[in-house]
C-alpha positions in Angstrom: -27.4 9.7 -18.9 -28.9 13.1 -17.8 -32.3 14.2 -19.3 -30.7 17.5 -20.6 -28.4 15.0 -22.4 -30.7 13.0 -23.7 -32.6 15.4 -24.9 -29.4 16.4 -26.6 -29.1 13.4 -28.3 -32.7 13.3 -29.7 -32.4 16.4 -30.5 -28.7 16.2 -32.8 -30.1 13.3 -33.9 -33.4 14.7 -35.3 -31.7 17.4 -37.2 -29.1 15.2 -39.1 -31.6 12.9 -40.1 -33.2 16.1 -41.8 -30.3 17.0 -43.4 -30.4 13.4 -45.1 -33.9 14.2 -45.7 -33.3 16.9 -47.4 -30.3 15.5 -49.9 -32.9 12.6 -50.7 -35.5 14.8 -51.5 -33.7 16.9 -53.6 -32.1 13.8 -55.4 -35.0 11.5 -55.9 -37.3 14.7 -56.7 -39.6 14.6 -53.9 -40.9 17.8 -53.6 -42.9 16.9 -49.9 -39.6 15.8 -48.4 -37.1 18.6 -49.5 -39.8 21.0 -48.1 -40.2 19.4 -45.0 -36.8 20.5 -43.7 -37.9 23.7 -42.9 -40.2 25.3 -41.3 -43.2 27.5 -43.3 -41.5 30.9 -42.2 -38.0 29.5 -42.8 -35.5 31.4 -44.7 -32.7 30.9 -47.5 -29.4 32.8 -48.8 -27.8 31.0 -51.3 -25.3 33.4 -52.3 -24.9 34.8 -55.7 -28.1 32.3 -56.2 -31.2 32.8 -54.1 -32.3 34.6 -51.4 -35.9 34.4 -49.9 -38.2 31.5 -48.3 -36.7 27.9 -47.6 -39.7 26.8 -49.8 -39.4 29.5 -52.5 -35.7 28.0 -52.8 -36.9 24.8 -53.1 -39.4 25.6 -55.9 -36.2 27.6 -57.8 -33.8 24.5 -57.4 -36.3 22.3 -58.8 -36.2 24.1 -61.9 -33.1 24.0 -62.1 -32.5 20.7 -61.4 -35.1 19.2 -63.8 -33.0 21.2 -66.3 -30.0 18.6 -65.4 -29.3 14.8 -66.7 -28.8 13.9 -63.2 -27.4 14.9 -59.5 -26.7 13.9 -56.1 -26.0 15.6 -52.7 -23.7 14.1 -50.0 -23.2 15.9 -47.2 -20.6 15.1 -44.4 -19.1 16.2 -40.9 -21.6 18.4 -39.6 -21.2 20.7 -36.1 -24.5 20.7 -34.2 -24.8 22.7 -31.0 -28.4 21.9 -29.3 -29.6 24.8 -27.2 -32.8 23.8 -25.3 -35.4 24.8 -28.6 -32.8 26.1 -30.8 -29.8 24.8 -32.1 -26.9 25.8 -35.2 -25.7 23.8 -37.4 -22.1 23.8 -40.0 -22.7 20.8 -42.9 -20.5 20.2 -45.5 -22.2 19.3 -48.4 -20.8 18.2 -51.9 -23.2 18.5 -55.1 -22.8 16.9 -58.3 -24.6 17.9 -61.3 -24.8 16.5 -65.0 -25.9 18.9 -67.5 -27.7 17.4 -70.0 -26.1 17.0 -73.8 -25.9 20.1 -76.0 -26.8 20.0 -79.4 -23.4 18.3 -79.9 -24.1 15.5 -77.5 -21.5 16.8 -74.9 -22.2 18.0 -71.6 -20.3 19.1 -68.0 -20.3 17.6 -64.6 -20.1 20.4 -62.1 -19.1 19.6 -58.6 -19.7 22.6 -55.7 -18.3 21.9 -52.1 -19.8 24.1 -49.6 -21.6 24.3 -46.6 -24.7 24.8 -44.9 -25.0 26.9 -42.0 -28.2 26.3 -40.4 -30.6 28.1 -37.9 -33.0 25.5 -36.9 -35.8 25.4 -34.2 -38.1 22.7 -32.1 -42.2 23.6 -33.0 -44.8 21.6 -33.2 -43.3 18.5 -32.0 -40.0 18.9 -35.0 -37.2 20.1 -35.7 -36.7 22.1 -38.6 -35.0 24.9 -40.6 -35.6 28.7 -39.7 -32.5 29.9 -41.9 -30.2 28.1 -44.1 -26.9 30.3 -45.2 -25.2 28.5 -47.9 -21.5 28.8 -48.9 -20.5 27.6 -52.2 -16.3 27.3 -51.1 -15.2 25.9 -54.4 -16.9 24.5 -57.9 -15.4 23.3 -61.1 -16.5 22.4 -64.4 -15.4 19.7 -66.2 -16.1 18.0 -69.8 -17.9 14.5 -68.9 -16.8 11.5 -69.8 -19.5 9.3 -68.8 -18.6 5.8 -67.2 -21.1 3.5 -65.8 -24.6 4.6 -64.9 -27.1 2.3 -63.5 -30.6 2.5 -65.0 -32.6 1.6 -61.6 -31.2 5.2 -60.5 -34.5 7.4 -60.9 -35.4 11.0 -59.8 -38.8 9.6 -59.0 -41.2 7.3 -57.1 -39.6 4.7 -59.9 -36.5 4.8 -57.7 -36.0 1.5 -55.9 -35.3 3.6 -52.4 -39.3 4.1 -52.4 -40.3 0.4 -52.0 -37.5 0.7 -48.9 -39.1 3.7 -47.8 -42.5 5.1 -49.4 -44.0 8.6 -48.5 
């Protein structure tokens, strides 16, 4: 294998693990790690949402979030192209979201599928975010009828996922 390909490798690598990064961090409410996906300058555009700083969104989503039951973030096939210090990115990324019960007890699960399209660059010895443009494709709304939920899930350091893998 080539060093250009290597290097490659690392590189796609490097940015996918981010992407996981940022899901967790979102997920288990872990501020540090959600901001670490980009870089200081980085920039968002969440349409119809948010539009500003990659950490500025993450400070907005937070609120929002707290403001649900629970959520979670998968994302799936993503497109990297590596250019030396630069590279794009397409990630499709499905969100789950549990209001929490009105003052009847009832509340929604929303599900968004979408994707991120990503601007990232390699400084200071990582790769990160310098503009994230996300595209909500579809969402729906549904009344939730709640099944199973196991009580070990946190959005905290309480999580189990912290003894596998603390800050």
């Amino acid at each position: 294998m080539s060093d250009q390909a290597l290097t490659e490798l690392l590189a796609r690598n490097a940015i996918q693990d981010a992407l996981c990064r940022y899901c967790r961090g979102l997920d288990r409410m872990d501020k540090n790690m959600a901001y670490s996906v980009w870089h200081k300058d980085g920039t968002a555009l969440y349409h119809d949402m948010y539009k500003g700083t990659g950490h500025g969104f993450i400070d907005w989503v937070w609120k929002e979030h707290a403001q649900m039951e629970r959520h979670s973030h998968q994302i799936a096939n993503s497109l990297i192209e590596v250019d030396g210090t630069t590279a794009r990115s397409e990630t499709y990324v499905t969100i789950v979201l549990w209001t929490n019960p009105d003052r009847h007890g009832e509340q929604q699960e929303i599900i968004g599928k979408g994707r991120y399209l990503d601007r990232w660059s390699y400084r200071n010895g990582k790769w990160a975010i310098d503009h994230r443009e996300h595209i909500l494709d579809m969402q729906t709304l549904h009344d939730l009828n709640r099944g199973y939920i196991n009580d070990e899930s946190r959005r905290d350091k309480n999580d189990p996922s912290f003894q596998l893998f603390p800050n």
